[in-house]
N, C-alpha and C positions, 0 to 999 in steps of 0.2 A: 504493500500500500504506500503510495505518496502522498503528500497534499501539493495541492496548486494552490495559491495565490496569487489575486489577479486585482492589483490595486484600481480608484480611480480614474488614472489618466489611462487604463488598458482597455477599458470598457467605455472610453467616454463620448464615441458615437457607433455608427454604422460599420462602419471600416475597421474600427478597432476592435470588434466584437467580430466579425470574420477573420482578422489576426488571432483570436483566440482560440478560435475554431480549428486556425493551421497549425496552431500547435501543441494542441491536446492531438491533432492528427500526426502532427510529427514526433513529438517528444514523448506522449505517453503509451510506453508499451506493458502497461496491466495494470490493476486497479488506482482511479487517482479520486480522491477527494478536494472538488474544485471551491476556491471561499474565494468570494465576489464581495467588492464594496459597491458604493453607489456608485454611479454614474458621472464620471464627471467632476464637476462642481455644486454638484445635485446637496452633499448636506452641506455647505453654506446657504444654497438657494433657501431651503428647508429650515434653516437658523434665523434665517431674515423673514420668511413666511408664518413664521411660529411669531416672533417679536412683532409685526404687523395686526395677526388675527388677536395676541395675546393683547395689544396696546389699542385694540380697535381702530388700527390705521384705513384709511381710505384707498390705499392704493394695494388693498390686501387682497382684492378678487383678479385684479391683474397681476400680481404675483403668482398666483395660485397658475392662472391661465397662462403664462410664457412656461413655467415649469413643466406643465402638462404638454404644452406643446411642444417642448424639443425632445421630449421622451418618443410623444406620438410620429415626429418629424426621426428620428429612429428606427422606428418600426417602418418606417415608410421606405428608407432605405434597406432594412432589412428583410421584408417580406411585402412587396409590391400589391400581391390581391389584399384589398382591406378586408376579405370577411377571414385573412385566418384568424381561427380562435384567439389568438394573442392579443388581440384590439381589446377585445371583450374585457380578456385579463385585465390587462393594465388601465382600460377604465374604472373599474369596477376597483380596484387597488386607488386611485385617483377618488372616488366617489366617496369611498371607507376614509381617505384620508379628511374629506373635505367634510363629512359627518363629525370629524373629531374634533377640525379645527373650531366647528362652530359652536362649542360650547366649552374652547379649551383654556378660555380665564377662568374660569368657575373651580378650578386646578391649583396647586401649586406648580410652578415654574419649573422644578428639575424634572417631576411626574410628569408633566404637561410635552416637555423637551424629549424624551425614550419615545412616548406615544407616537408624535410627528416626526422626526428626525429617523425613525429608524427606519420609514417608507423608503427610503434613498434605496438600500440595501434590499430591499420584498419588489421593489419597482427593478431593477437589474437584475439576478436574477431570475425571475419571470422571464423578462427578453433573450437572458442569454441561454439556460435551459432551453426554449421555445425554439429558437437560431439552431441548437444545436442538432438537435431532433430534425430542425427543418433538414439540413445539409448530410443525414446519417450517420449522429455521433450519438446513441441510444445514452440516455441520462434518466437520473430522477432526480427531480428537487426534492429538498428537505427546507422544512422549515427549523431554523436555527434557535427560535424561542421554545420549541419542542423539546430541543435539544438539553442546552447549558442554561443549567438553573446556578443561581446567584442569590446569593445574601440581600438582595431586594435593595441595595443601594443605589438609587436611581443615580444617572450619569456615571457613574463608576463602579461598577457591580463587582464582587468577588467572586471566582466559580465556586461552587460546589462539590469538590472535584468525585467523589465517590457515586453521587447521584450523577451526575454528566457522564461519566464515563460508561457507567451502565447504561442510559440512552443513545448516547452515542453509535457502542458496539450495537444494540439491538438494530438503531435504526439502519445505520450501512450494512449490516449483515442481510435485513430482509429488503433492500433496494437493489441489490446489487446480484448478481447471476452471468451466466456464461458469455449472454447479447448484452449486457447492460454493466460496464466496467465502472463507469462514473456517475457520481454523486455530486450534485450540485446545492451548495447552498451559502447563507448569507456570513458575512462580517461582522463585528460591532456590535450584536445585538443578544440576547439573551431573556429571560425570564425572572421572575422571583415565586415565590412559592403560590401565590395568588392567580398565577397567571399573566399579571401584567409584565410590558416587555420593560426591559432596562437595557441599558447601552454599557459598554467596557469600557467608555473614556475615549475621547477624540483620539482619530486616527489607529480604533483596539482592533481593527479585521487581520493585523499582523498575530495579535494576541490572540484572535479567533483560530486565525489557522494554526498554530501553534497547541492550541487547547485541544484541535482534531488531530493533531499530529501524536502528542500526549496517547489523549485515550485511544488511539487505532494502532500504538506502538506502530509508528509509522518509520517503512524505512529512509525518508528524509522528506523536508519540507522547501519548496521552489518558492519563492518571494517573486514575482517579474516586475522589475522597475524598468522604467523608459531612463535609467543611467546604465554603463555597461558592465557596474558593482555597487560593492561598498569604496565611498571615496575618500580621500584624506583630507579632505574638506568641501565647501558647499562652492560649487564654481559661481552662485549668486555673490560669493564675497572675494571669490579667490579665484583669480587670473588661469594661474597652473597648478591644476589638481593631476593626484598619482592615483588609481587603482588597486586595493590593495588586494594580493590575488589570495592571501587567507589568513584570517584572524581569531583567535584561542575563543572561547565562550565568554573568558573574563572582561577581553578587551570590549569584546562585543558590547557587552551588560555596559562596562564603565562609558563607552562612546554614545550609548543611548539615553544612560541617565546622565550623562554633564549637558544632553541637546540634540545629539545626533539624527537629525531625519527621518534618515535611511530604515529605521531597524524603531520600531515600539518596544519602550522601555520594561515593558513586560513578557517580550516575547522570547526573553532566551531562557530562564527559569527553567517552563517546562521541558524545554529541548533539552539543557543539560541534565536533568533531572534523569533522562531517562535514555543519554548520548544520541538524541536524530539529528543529526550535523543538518544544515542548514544552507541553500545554496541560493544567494542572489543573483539572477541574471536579469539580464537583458529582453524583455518584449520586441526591440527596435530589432538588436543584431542576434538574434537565437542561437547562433551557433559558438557565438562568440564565450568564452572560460569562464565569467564572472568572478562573483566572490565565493568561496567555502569559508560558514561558521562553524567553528567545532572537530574538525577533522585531527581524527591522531598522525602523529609521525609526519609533519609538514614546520618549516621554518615559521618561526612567528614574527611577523613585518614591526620594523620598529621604524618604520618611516613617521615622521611626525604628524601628526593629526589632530584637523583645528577645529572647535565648534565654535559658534560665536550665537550668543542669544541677546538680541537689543531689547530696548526699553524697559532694560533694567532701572530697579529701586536700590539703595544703597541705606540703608536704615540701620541707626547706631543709637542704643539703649543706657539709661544712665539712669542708677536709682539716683531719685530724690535725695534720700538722708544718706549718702555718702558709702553709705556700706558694698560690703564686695557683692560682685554678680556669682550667686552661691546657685544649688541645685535648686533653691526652693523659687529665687527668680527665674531662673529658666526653665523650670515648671509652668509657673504662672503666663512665662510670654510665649511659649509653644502652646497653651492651649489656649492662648487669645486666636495665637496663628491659627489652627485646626476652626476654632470657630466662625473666623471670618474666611476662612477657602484659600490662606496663601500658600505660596508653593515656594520653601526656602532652596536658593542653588547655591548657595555658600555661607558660611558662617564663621567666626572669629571673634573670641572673647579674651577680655583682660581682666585685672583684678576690679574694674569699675566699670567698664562698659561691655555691651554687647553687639555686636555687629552681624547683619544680615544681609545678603543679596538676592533679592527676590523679583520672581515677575510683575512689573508693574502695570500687568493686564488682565490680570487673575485676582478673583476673590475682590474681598473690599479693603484694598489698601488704607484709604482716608479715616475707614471706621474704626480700623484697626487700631491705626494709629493714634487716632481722641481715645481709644477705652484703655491704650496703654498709658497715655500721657496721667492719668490719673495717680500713676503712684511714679511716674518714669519722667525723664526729660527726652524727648524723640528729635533725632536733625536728621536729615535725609535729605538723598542727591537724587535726581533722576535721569529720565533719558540716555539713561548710560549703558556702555557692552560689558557683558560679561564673556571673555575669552578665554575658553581651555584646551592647551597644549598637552597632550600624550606624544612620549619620546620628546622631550623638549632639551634643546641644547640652548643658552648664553645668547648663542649666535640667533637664533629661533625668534627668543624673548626680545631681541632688542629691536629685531625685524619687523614683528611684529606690536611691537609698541608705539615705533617713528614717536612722535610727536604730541601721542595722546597723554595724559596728566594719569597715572598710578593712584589711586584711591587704596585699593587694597588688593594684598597679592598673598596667595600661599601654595606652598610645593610640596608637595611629596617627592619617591622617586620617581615615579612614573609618571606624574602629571603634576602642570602650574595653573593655577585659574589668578585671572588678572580681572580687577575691575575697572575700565576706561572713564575716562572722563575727555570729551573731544577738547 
């Protein structure tokens, strides 16, 4: 057994959905379990549609209708007669959604957000299943909320892992037969004990595929990105980027939680857990070597490797009455953080202060910071990069520095994170 995953930009029209098609025909020779995200830019569209319906905006029915139409404008490319059954589908997906939106203030906002948002992933899919079948590629869809049950924490759900795995095997074992090698189903999305869906966390369909990879003791899991690997940095920031052709499980984990794109922070856990090496390729060039995660008996690349996360917060903690920053204060300011949704990516403390670097796009920074100020003094920078170097040399850091102003900087061996100030 393999799994495919087959991100947004692989499915994000007509064309790209027949490249998927070439190469579940050319790549996969025995059983694959295919995990599809949404379409496109389908859950942003879906984020802005939800805050519209939810805010009672005016421009919420034409939202709704361009959405609907480049799905339909899809299908038109991929299956010319309008009565095949697929129209139907994905109306009818369209209709269920447009039933939820209309009573989805009446909600709380993260319930409200699983409910809508996870159409992205039920709406793709529907298409590509449907495509595949059309051109002679025997599949079954599965429904993914069927599947992985979760701790019920809406936007961020935890699996279940004992219950999932037992549905899991069940379900692919009874879908699948001599004619019928592949399985199709969603990204992202999951259940809580209740039934209703929950989502894994922006950009979790890596973490999806990963979770089938897990419970099917699978013998490896295929990622297809439109890049030709995993890179040693993001060519949106950096000129000349290297390829890296294989990276240990550790380095992996560490590249994805300092920022890393490429790879969801949660998706090497289970791989390692249970050694299914991991191969990023190419959708663009297929034949092309990619990256291998996890692989025994291979050099491990120590070429330098950059992440860079902007619109950093820079926030520095000072009790009031002069006393040191002990465990009981950094008790109390971690679960101010938990409470208001922030997401620390560095941190540094001295006998009197404490220091944080965090997303200053996430959670409620401002409120944060008034319910700390009550026993704290709070100063804080914003608009800032936070840059972290694995394999970093001297020569690296100063490279990468030029001319920006050093806020806060710390090293291990392995890696520097620096926090800029332009």
């Amino acid at each position: 057994m393999e799994i495919y995953k087959f991100g947004g930009a692989s499915v994000k029209d007509a064309d790209a959905v027949r490249n998927v098609a070439e190469i579940l025909n050319s790549q996969a020779k025995g059983p694959v379990c295919v995990v599809i995200s949404a379409m496109g830019k389908t859950t942003n569209a879906l984020e802005t549609i939800l805050d519209a319906f939810y805010h009672h905006q005016d421009n919420r029915d034409g939202l709704f209708k361009d959405l609907m139409g480049k799905h339909i404008s899809i299908l038109h490319g991929l299956f010319p007669e309008t009565s095949h059954p697929v129209y139907e589908k994905v109306r009818g997906l369209f209709g269920n959604l447009y039933g939820k939106l209309s009573d989805i203030a009446s909600i709380d906002y993260d319930r409200a957000y699983d409910r809508v948002v996870s159409y992205g992933e039920r709406l793709s899919t529907c298409i590509v299943s449907a495509y595949l079948t059309e051109v002679g590629i025997y599949n079954n869809e599965l429904d993914a909320t069927q599947l992985l049950l979760t701790d019920g924490r809406f936007r961020e759900g935890k699996i279940v892992w004992d219950v999932t795995e037992s549905r899991i095997r069940k379900a692919v074992e009874s879908h699948m037969d001599e004619q019928t090698q592949i399985v199709v189903t969603q990204g992202f999305i999951a259940s809580n004990e209740a039934g209703e869906t929950v989502t894994l966390g922006r950009e979790g369909s890596d973490y999806s595929a990963a979770v089938f990879a897990y419970c099917l003791d699978a013998e490896r899991i295929t990622i297809w990105k439109d890049v030709p690997g995993v890179l040693n940095a993001d060519p949106k920031y950096f000129r000349h980027t290297e390829k890296l052709d294989y990276i240990s499980y550790f380095d992996a984990t560490e590249l994805a939680y300092y920022g890393a794109s490429i790879i969801h922070p949660k998706t090497i856990k289970p791989l390692q857990n249970k050694h299914i090496p991991l191969h990023v390729r190419s959708f663009v060039e297929v034949e092309a070597p990619g990256t291998w995660v996890g692989l025994d008996n291979v050099p491990n690349s120590k070429i330098p490797s950059y992440i860079v996360k902007n619109n950093q917060i820079l926030l520095s903690i000072y009790p009031k009455d002069f006393s040191f920053v002990d465990e009981n204060n950094l008790s109390e300011i971690f679960e101010c953080f938990v409470q208001y949704g922030l997401k620390v990516n560095m941190m540094q403390n001295s006998a009197l202060s404490f220091s944080v670097c965090m997303d200053g796009d996430k959670g409620h920074v401002p409120a944060a910071i008034e319910a700390l100020s009550e026993h704290y003094d709070c100063r804080y920078n914003g608009d800032l990069k936070l840059v972290t170097i694995r394999h970093y040399t001297q020569e690296v850091i100063d490279r990468i520095v030029g001319d920006f102003q050093v806020l806060l900087e710390q090293r291990s061996r392995q890696a520097v994170q620096l926090v800029l100030k332009p």
